[in-house]
C-alpha positions, -999 to 999 in steps of 0.1 A, spaced: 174 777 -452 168 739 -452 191 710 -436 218 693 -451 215 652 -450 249 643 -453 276 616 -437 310 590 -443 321 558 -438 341 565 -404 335 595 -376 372 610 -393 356 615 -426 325 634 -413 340 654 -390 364 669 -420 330 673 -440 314 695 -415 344 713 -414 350 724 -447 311 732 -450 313 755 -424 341 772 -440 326 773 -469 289 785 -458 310 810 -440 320 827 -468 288 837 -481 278 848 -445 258 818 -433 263 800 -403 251 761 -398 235 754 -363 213 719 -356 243 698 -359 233 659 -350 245 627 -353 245 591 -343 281 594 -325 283 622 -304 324 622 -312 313 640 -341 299 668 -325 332 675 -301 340 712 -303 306 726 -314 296 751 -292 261 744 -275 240 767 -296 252 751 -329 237 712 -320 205 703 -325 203 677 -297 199 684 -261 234 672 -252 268 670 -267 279 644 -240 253 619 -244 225 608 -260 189 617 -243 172 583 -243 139 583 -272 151 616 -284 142 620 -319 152 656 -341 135 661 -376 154 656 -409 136 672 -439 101 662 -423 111 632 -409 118 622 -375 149 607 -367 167 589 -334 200 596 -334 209 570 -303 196 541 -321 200 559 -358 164 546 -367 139 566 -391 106 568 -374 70 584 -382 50 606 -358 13 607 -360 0 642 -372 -35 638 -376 -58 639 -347 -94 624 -348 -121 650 -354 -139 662 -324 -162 678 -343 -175 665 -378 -154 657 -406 -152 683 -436 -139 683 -469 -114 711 -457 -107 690 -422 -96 659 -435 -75 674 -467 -58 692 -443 -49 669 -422 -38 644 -453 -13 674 -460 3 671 -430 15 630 -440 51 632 -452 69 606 -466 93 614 -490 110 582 -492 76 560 -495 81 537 -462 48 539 -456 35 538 -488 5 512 -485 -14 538 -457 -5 571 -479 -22 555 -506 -53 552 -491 -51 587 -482 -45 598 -518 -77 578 -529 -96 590 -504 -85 623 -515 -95 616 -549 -130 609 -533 -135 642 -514 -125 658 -549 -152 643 -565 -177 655 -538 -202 679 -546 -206 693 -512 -188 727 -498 -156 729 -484 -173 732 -448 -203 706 -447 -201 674 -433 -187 644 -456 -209 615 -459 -210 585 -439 -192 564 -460 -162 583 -465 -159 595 -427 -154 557 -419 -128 557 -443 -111 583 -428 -115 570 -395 -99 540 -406 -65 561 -419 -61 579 -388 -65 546 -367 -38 534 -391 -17 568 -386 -17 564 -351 -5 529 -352 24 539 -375 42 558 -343 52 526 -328 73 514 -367 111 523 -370 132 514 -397 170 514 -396 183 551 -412 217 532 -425 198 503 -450 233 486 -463 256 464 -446 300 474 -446 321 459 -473 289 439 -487 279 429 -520 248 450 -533 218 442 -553 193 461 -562 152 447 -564 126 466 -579 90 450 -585 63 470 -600 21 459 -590 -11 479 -599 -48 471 -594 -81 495 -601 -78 516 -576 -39 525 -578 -3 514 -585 30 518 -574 67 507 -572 90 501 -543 130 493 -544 147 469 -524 179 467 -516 202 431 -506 232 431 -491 258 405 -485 286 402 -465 321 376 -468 306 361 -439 275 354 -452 251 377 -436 222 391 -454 203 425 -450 172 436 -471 162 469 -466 134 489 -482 148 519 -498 120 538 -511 87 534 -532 62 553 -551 22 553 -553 -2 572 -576 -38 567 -580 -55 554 -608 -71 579 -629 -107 589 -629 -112 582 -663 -114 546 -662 -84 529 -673 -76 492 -683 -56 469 -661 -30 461 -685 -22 497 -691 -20 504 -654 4 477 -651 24 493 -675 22 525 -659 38 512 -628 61 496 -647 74 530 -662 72 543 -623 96 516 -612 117 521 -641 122 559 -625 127 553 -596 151 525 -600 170 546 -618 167 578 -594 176 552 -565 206 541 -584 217 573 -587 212 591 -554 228 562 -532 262 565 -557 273 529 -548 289 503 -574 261 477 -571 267 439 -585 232 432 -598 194 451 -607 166 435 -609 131 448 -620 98 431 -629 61 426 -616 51 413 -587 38 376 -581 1 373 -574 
């Protein structure tokens, strides 16, 4: 069984969610347990095996629980990335280091720009003609060294889990860029309140690689214009808010 991202505009609301999901769950025999949250009022009547924290009565300072792969701090309600690769003792292998780019998860794309060097120098180790076992050349273990120096770094980033701002106006930015090597798409969103205060918050962003077989430029900037297209549109329809204005197009060089 997986977890179950869910929430409301106001502690009432989500309480009567988890509620009537536990009745209904209940019916077919299953029973929820891991229950967190960013207000621990929300939690009041749960017994102490069903929540996921290590208290019900207050918040364990740096605490952080994982959310479909990603870790999460429910005091401060930020998103945040723990490093899961660990530099090679011994001497990187092909099977080593695609392993350990297996184990980078980022669903929503917040830290697309180091994920894509992974993928291309996964692309790289594909093209290698050497066995799953033997050392990787030189080139391409400095490479490597280089993402998990990056990896490492990414511990110390956090990002705010709730991107939007109350009772604010809504747009929605999407720019599109590609070069050689890869392209992607990433969707911003900007939010603006009666009193004038102004959020922008990345929502989520794709990468892919550019293909072996060599490509032009133009066509790869088409290509990521067709990714931002889809995931404008998948944003748009995941976040189910009435926004005032989209906006999609390239990105200035």
């Amino acid at each position: 069984m997986d977890d179950f991202i869910g929430g409301a505009n106001n502690v009432r609301e989500v309480v009567q969610l988890r509620k009537e999901l536990s009745a209904l769950l209940a019916k077919g025999g299953f029973e929820l347990r891991k229950w967190t949250s960013n207000n621990l009022s929300v939690l009041s009547g749960l017994s102490t095996e069903h929540i996921g924290t290590h208290s019900s009565l207050h918040f364990v300072p740096n605490e952080t629980v994982k959310a479909l792969g990603i870790s999460w701090k429910p005091e401060s309600d930020e998103l945040c990335f723990e490093s899961n690769t660990e530099a090679d003792e011994a001497t990187s292998t092909k099977r080593s280091i695609m392993s350990s780019i297996a184990k980078m998860y980022d669903p929503l794309g917040l830290i697309a720009p180091v994920i894509v060097r992974a993928k291309m120098l996964m692309q790289e180790l594909w093209l290698l003609k050497s066995g799953w076992d033997e050392p990787v050349p030189n080139h391409i273990c400095k490479k490597w060294k280089a993402i998990q120096s990056d990896w490492k770094t990414l511990s110390e980033y956090r990002t705010n889990r709730y991107a939007l701002l109350p009772d604010a106006t809504v747009e929605f930015h999407t720019f599109t860029d590609a070069s050689e090597a890869a392209y992607g798409a990433c969707v911003y969103a900007r939010c603006e309140n009666a009193a004038g205060e102004v959020r922008i918050s990345l929502l989520a962003s794709k990468s892919r690689v550019a293909p072996l077989k060599r490509v032009t430029l133009p066509r790869l900037e088409l290509s990521a214009a067709v990714l931002g297209a889809h995931l404008h549109h998948r944003v748009k329809e995941a976040m189910q808010i009435v926004c005032a204005e989209s906006f999609s197009g390239p990105t200035q060089q």
